[in-house]
C-alpha positions in Angstrom: -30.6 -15.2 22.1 -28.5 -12.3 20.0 -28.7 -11.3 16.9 -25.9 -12.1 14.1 -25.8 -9.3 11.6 -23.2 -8.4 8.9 -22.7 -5.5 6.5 -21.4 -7.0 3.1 -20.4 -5.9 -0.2 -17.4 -7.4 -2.8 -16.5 -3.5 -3.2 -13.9 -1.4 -1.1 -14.8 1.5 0.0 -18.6 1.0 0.6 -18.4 1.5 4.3 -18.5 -2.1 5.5 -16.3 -1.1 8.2 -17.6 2.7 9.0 -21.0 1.4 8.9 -20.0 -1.9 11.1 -18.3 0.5 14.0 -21.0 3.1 14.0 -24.4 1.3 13.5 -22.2 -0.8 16.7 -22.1 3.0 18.5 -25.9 3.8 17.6 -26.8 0.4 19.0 -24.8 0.4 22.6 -25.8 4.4 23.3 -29.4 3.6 22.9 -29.0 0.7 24.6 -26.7 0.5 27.5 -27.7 -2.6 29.2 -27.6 -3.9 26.6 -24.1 -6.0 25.2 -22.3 -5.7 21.7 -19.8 -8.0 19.8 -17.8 -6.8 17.0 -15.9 -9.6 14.9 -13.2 -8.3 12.4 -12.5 -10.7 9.4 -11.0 -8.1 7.4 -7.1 -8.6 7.3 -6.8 -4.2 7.1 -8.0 -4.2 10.8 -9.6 -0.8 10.5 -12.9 -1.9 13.1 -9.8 -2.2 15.4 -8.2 1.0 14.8 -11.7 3.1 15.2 -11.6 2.1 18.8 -7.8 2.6 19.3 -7.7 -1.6 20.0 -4.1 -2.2 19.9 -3.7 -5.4 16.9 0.0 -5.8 17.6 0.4 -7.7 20.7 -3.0 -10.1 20.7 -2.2 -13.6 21.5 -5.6 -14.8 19.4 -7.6 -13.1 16.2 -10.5 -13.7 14.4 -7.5 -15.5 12.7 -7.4 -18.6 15.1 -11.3 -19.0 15.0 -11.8 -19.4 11.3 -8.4 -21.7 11.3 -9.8 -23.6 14.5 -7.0 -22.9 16.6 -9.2 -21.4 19.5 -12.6 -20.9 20.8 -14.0 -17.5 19.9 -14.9 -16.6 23.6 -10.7 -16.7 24.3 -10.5 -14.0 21.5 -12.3 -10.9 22.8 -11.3 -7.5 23.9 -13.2 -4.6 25.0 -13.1 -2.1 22.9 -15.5 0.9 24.6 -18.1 0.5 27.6 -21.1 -2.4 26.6 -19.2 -3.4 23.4 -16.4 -6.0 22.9 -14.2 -6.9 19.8 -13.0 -10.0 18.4 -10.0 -8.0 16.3 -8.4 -9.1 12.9 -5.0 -8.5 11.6 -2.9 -9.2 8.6 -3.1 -12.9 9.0 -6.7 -13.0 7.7 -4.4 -12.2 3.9 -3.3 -15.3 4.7 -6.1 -17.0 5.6 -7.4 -18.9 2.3 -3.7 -20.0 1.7 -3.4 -21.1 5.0 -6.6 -23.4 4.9 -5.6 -24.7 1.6 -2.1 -25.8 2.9 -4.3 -27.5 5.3 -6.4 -29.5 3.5 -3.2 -30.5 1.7 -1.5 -31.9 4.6 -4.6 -33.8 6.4 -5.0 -35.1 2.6 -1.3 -36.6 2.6 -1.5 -37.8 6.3 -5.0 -39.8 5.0 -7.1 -37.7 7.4 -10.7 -37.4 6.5 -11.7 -34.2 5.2 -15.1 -34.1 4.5 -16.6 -32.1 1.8 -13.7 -29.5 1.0 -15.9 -27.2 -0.5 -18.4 -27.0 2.6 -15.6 -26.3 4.9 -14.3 -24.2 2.6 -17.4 -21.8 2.1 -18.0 -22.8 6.1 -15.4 -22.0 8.3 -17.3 -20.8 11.1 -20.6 -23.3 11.3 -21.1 -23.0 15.0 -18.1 -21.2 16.3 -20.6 -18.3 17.6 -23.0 -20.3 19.1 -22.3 -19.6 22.8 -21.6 -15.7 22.3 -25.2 -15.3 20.8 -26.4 -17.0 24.4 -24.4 -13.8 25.6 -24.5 -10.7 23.2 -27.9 -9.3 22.4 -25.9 -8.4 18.7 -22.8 -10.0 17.0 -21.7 -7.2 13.9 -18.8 -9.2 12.0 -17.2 -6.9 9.8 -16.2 -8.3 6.1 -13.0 -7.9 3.8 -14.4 -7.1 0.0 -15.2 -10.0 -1.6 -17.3 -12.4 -1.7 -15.1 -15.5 -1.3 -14.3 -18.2 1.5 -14.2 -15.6 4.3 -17.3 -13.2 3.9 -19.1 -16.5 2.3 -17.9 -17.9 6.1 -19.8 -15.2 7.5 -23.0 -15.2 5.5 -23.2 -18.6 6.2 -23.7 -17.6 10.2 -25.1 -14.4 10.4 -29.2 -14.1 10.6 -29.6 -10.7 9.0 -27.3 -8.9 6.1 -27.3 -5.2 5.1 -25.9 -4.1 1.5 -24.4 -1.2 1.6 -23.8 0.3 -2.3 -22.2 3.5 -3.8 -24.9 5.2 -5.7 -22.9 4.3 -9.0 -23.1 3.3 -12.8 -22.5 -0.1 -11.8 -24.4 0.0 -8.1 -27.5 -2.4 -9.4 -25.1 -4.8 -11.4 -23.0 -5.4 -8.4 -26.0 -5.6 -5.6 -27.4 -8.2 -8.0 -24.1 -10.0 -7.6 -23.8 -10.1 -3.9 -27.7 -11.0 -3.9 -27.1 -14.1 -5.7 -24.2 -15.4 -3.7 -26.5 -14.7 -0.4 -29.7 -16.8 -2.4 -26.9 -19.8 -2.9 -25.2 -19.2 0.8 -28.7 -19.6 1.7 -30.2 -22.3 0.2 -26.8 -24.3 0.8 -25.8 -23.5 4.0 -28.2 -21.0 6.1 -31.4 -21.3 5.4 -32.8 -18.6 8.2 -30.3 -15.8 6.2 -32.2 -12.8 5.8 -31.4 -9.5 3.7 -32.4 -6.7 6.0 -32.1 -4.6 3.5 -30.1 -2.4 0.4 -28.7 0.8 2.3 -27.8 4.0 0.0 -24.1 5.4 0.9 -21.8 8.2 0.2 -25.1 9.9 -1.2 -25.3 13.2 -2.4 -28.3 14.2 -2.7 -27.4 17.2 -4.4 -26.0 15.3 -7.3 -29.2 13.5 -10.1 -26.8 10.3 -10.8 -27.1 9.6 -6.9 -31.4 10.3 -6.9 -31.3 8.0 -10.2 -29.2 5.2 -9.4 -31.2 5.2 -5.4 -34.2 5.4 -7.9 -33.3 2.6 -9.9 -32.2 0.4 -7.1 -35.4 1.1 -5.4 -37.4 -0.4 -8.4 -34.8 -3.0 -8.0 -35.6 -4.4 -4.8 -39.3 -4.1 -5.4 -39.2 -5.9 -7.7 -37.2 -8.5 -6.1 -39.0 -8.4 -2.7 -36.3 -6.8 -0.7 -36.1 -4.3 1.7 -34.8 -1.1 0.6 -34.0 0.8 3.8 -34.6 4.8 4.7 -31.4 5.4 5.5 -29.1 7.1 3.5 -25.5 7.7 4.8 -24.4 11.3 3.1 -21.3 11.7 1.3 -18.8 14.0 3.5 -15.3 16.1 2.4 -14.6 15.1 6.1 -15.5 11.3 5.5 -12.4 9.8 7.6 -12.9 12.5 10.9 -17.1 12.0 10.5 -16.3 7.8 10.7 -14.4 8.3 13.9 -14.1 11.0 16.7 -11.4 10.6 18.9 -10.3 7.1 19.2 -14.4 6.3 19.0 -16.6 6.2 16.4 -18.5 9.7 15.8 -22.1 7.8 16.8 -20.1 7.3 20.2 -18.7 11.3 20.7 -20.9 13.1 23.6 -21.2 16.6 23.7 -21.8 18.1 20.6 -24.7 18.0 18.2 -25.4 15.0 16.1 -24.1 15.4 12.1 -26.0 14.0 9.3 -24.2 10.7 8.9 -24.5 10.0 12.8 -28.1 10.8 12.7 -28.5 8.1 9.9 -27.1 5.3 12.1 -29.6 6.2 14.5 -32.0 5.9 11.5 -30.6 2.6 10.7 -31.1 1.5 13.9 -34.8 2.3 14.4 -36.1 0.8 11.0 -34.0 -2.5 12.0 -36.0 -2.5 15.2 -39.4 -1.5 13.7 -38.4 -4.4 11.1 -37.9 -6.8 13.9 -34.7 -7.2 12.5 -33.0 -6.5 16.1 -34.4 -6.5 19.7 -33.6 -3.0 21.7 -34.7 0.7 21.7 -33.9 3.8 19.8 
């Protein structure tokens, strides 16, 4: 049985998607025999583009499974050796309209709907269950928010990483996305599990980063959550570190491991010494 994992935050730019396609690298290297499942529900498509998967052309997206118009298993691709990709494009924009025009019409041809709100906040209650009988991990990548489609996601996944910007406003918004996860949880998905708060863009050079990482680490304590070693460092040369030819850099051969790949490969080992994941590192 696989493992269901998901890196969340409401912000953009927090590396949802770098951190989604690398940690995805880290894991499938170390473990070869090992199979990987990457679902994009970001609209952007950017998990796509970091393995040069073509979007334009797909019959089915991630867009189908959360609308219920196909079976997940008739949406993958392979993306790169052990790990396949369920890919996303701009019809995931669309996606909350889309289900509300929906409900709309089953409501006017006297369909029952059920609870609006559960479906709403539960798009894809059992949609995954045969791929986690075949993938040893299932990384879904999330949009930023916290709304219907990363609430979807949260209410499937066993394990959740936060990634935050070592900010003025970094403990207020983990705070946030903690409290949606305690309500996804208690409503929907009671075996949801916060893996841990992961530190990114970090430079260490800089004493607003150590404070904030400081602060957020007396956070969690207090809190009883995980607050995880890794750090991923803040790079001039973010974009060409997140991918290396058509592949994520924690997939490049050849060359000596950077800083940020090294801290996937960081990331990976704690989730495994946490028992958060099954595999080697």
């Amino acid at each position: 049985m696989g493992t269901m994992l998901s890196f969340v935050n409401n912000k953009g730019g927090s590396t949802k998607t770098t951190s989604t396609v690398n940690f995805a690298g880290a894991y499938a290297v170390k473990n070869p025999s090992k199979k990987v499942l990457i679902v994009e529900t970001d609209g952007q498509g950017n998990a796509a583009l970091s393995y040069n998967v073509d979007t334009k052309d797909l019959e089915y997206t991630t867009y189908d499974i959360f609308m219920g118009n196909q079976e997940a298993e008739n949406c993958i691709v392979n993306a790169h050796m052990n790990i396949d990709m369920i890919p996303a494009n701009d019809d995931m924009n669309f996606l909350e309209y889309d289900l509300m025009r929906l409900f709309e019409r089953n409501y006017r041809q006297g369909k029952t709907l059920g609870s609006i709100t559960s479906r709403y906040f539960n798009m894809i209650e059992g949609k995954f269950d045969k791929l986690k009988e075949k993938y040893d991990l299932i990384i879904f990548d999330t949009p930023p928010e916290i709304k219907a489609i990363t609430s979807s996601v949260l209410s499937v996944v066993d394990e959740v990483v936060i990634p935050y910007e070592a900010d003025a406003f970094a403990v207020q918004g983990v705070v946030n996305i903690v409290k949606r996860i305690n309500d996804i949880k208690e409503n929907y998905n009671p075996k949801l599990n916060i893996a841990g708060l992961m530190a990114v863009k970090v430079d260490s050079r800089t004493k607003v980063h150590t404070t904030m990482i400081n602060k957020m680490m007396r956070y969690a304590k207090k809190n009883n959550i995980n607050h995880l070693l890794a750090e991923i460092p803040r790079s001039i040369r973010f974009a060409d570190a997140a991918t290396f030819k058509g592949v994520p850099a924690t997939l490049k051969s050849g060359s000596r491991m950077s800083k940020f790949e090294k801290q996937y490969y960081v990331l990976l080992e704690e989730l495994i010494n946490d028992g958060v994941l099954e595999g080697e590192y």
